[in-house]
PDB file with one MODEL, atoms N, CA, C and O in Angstrom:
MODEL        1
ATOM      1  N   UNK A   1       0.831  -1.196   0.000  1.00  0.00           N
ATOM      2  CA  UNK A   1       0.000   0.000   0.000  1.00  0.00           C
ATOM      3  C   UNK A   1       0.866   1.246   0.000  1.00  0.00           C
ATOM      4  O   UNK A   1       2.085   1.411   0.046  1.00  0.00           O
ATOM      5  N   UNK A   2      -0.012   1.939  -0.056  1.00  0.00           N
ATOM      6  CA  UNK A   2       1.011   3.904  -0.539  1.00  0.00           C
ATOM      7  C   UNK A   2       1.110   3.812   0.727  1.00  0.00           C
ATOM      8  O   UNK A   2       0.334   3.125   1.389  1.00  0.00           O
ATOM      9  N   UNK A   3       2.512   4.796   1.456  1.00  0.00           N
ATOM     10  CA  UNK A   3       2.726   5.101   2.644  1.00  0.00           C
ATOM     11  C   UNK A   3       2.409   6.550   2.307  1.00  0.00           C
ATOM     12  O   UNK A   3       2.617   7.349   1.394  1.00  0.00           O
ATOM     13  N   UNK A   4       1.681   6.485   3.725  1.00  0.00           N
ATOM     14  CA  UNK A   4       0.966   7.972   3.385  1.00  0.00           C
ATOM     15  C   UNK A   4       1.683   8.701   4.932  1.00  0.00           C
ATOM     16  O   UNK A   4       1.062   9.653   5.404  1.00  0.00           O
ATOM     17  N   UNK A   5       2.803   8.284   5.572  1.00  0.00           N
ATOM     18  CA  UNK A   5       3.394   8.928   6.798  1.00  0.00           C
ATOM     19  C   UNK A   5       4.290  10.074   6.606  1.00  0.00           C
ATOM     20  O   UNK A   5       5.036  10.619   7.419  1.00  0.00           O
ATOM     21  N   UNK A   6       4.038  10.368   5.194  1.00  0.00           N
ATOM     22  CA  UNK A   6       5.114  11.725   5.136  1.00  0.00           C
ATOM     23  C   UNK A   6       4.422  12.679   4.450  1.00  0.00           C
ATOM     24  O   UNK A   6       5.020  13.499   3.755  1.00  0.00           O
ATOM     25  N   UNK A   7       3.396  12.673   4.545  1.00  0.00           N
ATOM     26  CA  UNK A   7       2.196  13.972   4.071  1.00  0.00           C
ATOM     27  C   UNK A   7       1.952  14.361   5.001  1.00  0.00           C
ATOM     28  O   UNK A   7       2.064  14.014   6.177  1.00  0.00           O
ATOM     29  N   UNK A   8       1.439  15.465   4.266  1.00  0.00           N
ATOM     30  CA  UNK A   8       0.999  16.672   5.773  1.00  0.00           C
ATOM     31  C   UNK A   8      -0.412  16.721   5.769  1.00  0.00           C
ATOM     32  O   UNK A   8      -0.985  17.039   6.811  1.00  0.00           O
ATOM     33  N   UNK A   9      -1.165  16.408   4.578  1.00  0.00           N
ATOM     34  CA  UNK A   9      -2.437  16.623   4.928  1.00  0.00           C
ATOM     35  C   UNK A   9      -3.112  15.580   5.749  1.00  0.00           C
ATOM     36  O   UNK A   9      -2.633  14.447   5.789  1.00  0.00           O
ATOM     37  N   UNK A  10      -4.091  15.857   6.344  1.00  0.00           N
ATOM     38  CA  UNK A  10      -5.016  14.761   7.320  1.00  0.00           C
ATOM     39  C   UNK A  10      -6.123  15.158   7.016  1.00  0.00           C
ATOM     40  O   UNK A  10      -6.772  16.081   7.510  1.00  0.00           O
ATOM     41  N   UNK A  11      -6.491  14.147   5.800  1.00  0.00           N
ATOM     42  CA  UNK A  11      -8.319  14.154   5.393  1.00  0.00           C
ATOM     43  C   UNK A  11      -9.136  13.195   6.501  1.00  0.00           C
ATOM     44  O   UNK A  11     -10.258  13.029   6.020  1.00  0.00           O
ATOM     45  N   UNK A  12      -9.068  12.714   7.382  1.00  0.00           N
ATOM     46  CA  UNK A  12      -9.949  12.005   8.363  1.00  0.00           C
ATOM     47  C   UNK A  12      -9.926  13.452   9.059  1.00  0.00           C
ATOM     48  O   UNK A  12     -11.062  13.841   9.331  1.00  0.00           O
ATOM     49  N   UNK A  13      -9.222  14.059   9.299  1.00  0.00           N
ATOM     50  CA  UNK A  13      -9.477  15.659  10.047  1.00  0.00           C
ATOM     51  C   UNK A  13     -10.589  16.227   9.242  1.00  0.00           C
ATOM     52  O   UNK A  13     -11.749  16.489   9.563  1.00  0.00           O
ATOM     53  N   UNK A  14      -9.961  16.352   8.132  1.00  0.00           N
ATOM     54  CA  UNK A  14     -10.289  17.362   7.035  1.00  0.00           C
ATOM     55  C   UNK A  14     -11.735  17.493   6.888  1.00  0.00           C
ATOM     56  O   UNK A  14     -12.437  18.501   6.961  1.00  0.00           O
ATOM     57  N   UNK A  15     -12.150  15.835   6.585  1.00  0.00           N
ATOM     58  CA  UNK A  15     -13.343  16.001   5.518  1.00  0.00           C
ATOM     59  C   UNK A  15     -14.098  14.815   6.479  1.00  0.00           C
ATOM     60  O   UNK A  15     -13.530  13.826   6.943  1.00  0.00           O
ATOM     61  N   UNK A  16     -15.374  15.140   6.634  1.00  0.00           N
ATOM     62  CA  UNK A  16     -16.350  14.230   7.765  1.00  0.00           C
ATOM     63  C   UNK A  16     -16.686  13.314   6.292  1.00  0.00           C
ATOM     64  O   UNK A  16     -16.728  13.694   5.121  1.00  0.00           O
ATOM     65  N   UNK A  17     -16.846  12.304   6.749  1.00  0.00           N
ATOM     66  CA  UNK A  17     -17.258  11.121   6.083  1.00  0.00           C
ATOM     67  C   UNK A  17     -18.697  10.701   5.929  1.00  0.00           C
ATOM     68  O   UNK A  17     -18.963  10.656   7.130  1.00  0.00           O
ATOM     69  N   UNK A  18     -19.833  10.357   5.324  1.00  0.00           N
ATOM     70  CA  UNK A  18     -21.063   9.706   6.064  1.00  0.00           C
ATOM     71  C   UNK A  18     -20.420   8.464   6.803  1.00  0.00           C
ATOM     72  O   UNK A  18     -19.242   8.117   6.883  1.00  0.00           O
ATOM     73  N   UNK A  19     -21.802   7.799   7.417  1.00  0.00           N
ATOM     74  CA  UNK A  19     -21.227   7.007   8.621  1.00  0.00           C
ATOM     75  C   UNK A  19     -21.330   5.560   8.297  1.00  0.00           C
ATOM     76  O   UNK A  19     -21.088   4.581   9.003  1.00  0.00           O
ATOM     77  N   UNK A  20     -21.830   5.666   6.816  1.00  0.00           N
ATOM     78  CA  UNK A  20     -21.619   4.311   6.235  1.00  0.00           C
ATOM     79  C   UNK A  20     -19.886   3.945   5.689  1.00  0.00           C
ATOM     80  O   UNK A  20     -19.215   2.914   5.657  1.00  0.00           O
ATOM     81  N   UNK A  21     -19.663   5.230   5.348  1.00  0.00           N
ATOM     82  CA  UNK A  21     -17.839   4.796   4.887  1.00  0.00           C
ATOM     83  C   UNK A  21     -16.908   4.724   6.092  1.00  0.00           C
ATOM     84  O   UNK A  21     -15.797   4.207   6.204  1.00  0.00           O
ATOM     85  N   UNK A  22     -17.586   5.313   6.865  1.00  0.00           N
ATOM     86  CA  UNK A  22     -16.658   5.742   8.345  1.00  0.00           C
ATOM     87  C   UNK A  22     -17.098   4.455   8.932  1.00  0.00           C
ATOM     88  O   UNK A  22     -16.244   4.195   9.779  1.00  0.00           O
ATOM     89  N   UNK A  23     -18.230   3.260   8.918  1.00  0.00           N
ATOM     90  CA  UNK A  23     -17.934   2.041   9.417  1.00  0.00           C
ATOM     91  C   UNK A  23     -17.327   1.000   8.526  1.00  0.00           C
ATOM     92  O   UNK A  23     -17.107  -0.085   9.066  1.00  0.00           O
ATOM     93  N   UNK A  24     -17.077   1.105   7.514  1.00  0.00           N
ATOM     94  CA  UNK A  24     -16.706   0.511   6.083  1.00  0.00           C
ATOM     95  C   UNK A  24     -15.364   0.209   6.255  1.00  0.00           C
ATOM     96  O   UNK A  24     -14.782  -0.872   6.162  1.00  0.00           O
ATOM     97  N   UNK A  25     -14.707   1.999   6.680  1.00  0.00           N
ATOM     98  CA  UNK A  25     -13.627   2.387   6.317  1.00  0.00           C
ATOM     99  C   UNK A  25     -12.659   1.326   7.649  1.00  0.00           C
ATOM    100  O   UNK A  25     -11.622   0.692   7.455  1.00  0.00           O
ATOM    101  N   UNK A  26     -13.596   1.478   9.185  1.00  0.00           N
ATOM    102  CA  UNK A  26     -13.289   0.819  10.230  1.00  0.00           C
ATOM    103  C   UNK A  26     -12.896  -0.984   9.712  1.00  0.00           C
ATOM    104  O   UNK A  26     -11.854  -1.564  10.019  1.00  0.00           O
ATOM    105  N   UNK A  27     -13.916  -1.522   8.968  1.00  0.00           N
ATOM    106  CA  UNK A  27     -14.228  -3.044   9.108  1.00  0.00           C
ATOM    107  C   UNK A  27     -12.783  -2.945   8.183  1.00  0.00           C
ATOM    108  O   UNK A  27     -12.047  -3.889   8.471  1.00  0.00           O
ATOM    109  N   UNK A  28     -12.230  -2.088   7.201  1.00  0.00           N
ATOM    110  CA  UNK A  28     -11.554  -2.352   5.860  1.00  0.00           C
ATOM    111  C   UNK A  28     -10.078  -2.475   7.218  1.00  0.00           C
ATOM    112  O   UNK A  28      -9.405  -3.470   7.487  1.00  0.00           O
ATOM    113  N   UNK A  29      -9.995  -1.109   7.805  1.00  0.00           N
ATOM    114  CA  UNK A  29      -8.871  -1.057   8.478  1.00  0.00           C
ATOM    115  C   UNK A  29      -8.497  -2.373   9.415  1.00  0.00           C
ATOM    116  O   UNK A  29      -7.357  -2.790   9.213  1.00  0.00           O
ATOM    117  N   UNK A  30      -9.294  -3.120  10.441  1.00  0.00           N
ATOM    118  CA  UNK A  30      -9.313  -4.053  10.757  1.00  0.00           C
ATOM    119  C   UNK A  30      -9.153  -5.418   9.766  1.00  0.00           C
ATOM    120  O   UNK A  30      -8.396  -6.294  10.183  1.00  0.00           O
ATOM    121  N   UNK A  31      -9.685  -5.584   8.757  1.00  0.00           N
ATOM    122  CA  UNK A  31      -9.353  -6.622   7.736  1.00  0.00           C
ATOM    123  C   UNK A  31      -7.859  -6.483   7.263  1.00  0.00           C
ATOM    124  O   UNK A  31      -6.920  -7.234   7.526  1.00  0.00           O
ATOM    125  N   UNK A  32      -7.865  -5.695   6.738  1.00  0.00           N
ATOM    126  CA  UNK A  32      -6.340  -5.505   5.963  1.00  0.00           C
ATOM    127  C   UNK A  32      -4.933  -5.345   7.264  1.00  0.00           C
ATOM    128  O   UNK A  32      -3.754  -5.649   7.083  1.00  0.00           O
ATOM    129  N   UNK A  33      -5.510  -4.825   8.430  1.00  0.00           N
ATOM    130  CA  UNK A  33      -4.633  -4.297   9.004  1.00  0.00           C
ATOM    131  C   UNK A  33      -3.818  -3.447   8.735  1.00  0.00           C
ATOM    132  O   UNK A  33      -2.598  -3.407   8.894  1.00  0.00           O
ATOM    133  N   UNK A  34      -4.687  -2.600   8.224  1.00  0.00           N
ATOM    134  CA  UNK A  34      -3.773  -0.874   7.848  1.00  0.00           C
ATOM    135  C   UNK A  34      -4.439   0.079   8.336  1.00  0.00           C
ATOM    136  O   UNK A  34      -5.664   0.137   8.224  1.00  0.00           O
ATOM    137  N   UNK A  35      -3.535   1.209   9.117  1.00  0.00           N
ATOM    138  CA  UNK A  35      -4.024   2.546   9.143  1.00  0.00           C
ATOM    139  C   UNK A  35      -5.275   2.980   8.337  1.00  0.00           C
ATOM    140  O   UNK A  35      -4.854   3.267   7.217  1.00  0.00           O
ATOM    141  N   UNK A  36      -6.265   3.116   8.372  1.00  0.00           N
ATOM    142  CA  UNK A  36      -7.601   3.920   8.013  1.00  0.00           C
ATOM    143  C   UNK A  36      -7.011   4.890   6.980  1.00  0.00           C
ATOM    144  O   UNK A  36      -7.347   4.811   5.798  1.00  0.00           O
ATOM    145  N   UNK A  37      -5.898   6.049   7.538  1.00  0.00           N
ATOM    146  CA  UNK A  37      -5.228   7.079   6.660  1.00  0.00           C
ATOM    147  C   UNK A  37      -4.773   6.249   5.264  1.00  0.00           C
ATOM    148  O   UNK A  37      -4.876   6.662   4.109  1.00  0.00           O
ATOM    149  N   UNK A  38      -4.208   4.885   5.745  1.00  0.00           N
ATOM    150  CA  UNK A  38      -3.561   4.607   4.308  1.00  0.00           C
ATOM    151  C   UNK A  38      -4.218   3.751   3.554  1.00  0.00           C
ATOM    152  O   UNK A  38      -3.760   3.270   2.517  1.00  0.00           O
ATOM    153  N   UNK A  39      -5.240   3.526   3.988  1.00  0.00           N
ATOM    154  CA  UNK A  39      -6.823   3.001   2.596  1.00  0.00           C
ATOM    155  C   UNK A  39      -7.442   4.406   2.232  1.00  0.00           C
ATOM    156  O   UNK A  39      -7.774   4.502   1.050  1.00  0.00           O
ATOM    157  N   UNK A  40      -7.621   5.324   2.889  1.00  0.00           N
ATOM    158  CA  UNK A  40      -8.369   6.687   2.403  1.00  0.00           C
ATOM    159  C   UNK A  40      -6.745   7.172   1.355  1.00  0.00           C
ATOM    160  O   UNK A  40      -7.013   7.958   0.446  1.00  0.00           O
ATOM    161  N   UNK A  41      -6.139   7.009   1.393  1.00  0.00           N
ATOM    162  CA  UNK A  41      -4.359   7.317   0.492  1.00  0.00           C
ATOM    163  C   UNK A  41      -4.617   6.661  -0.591  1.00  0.00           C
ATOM    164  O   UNK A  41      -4.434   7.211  -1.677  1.00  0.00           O
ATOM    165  N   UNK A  42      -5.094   5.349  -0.511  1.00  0.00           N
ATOM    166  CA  UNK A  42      -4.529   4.533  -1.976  1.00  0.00           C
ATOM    167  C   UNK A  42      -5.869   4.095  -2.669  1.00  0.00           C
ATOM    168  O   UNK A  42      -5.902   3.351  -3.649  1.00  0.00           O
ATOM    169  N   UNK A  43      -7.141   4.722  -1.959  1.00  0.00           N
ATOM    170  CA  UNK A  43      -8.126   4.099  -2.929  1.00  0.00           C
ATOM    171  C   UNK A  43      -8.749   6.000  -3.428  1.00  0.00           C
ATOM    172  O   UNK A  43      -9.808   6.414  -3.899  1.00  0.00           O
ATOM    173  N   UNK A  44      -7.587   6.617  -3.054  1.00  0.00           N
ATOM    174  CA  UNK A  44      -7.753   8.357  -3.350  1.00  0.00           C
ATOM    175  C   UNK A  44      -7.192   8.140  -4.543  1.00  0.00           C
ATOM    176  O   UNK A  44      -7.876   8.308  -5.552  1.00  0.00           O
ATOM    177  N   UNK A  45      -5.570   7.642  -4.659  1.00  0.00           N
ATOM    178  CA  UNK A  45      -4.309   7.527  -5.644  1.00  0.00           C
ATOM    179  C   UNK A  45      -5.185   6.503  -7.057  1.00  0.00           C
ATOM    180  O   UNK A  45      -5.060   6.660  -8.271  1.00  0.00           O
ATOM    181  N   UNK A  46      -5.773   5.803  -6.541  1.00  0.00           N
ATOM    182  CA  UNK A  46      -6.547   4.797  -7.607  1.00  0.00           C
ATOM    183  C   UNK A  46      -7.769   5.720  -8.237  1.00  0.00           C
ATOM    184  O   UNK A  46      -7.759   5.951  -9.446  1.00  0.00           O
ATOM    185  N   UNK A  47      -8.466   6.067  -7.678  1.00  0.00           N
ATOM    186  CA  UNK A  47      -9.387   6.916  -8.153  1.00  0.00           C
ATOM    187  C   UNK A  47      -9.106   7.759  -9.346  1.00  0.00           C
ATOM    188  O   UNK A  47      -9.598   7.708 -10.473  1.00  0.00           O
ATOM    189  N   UNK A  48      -7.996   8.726  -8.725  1.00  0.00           N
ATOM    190  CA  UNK A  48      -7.348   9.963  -9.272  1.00  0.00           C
ATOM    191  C   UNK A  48      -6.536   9.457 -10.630  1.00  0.00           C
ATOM    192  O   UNK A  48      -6.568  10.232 -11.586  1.00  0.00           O
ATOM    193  N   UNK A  49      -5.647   7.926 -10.811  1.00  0.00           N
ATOM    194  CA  UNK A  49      -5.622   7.533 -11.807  1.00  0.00           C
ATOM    195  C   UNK A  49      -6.184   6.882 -12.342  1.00  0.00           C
ATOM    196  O   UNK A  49      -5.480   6.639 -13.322  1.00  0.00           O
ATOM    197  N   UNK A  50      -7.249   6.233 -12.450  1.00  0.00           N
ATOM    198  CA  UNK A  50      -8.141   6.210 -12.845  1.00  0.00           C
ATOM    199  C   UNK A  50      -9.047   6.963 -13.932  1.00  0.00           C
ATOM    200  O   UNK A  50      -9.571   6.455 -14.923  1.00  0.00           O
ATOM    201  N   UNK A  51      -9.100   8.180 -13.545  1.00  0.00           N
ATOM    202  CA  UNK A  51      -9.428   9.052 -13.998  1.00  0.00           C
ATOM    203  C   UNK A  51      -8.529  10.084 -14.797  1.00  0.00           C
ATOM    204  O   UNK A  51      -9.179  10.905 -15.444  1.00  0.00           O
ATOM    205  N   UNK A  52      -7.316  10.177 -14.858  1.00  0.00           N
ATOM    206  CA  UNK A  52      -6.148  10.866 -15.436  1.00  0.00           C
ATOM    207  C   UNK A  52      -6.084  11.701 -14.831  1.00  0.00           C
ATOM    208  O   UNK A  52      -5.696  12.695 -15.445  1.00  0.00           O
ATOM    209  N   UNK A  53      -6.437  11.954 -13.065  1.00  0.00           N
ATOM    210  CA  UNK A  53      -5.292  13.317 -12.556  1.00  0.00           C
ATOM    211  C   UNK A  53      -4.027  12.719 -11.988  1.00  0.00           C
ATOM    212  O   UNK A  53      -4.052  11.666 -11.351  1.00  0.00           O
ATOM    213  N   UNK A  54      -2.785  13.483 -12.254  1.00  0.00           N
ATOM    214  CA  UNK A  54      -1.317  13.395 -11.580  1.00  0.00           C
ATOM    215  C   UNK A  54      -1.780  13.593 -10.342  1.00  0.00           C
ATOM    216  O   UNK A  54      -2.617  14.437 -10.021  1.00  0.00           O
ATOM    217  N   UNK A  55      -1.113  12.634  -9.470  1.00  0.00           N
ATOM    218  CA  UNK A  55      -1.032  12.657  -8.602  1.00  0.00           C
ATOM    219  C   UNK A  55       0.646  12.960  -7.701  1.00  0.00           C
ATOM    220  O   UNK A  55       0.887  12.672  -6.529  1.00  0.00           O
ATOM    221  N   UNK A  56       1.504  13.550  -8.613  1.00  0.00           N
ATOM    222  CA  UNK A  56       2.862  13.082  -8.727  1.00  0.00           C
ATOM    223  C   UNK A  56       2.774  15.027  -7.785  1.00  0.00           C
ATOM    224  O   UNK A  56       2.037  15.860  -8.312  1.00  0.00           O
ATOM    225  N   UNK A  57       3.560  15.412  -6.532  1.00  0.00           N
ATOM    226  CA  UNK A  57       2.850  16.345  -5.821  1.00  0.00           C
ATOM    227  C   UNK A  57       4.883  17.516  -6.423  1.00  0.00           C
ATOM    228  O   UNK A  57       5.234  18.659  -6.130  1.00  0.00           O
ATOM    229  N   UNK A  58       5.476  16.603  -7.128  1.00  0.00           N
ATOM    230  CA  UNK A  58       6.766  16.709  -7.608  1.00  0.00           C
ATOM    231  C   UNK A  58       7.014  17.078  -9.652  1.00  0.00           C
ATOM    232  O   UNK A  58       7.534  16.322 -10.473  1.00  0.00           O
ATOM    233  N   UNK A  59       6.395  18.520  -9.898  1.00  0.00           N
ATOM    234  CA  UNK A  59       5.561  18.479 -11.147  1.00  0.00           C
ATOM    235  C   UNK A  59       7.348  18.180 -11.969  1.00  0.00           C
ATOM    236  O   UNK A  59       8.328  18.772 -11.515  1.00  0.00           O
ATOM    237  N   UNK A  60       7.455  17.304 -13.047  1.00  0.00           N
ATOM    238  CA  UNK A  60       8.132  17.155 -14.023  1.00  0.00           C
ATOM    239  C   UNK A  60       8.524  18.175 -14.621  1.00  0.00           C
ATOM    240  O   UNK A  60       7.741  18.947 -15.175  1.00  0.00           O
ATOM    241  N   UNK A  61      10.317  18.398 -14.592  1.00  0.00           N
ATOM    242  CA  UNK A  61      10.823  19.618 -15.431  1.00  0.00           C
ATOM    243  C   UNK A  61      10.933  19.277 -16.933  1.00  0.00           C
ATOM    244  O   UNK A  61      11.318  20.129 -17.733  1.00  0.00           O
TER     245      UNK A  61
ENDMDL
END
């Protein structure tokens, strides 16, 4: 999974969840055994390519 321990932002701060993803997000963190932060990181990073935004926060010279 993306390590998400060297960002500064904190979207579990940031952005309230409904309380269906916020128990989702719980059962996912317990299954996988990962930080909550780093499933909200890599199913953000999947999304975003997915869709064709850079996610690269280091723009190419």
């Amino acid at each position: 999974m993306w390590n998400v321990s060297d960002q500064r932002v904190n979207a579990l701060g940031k952005y309230r969840l409904p309380l269906e993803f916020n128990e989702r997000l719980g059962k996912a963190s317990m299954v996988f055994g990962a930080p909550e932060e780093e499933i909200l990181a890599q199913a953000l990073r999947e999304f975003l390519e997915k869709h064709g935004i850079r996610t690269s926060i280091h723009p190419e010279s």
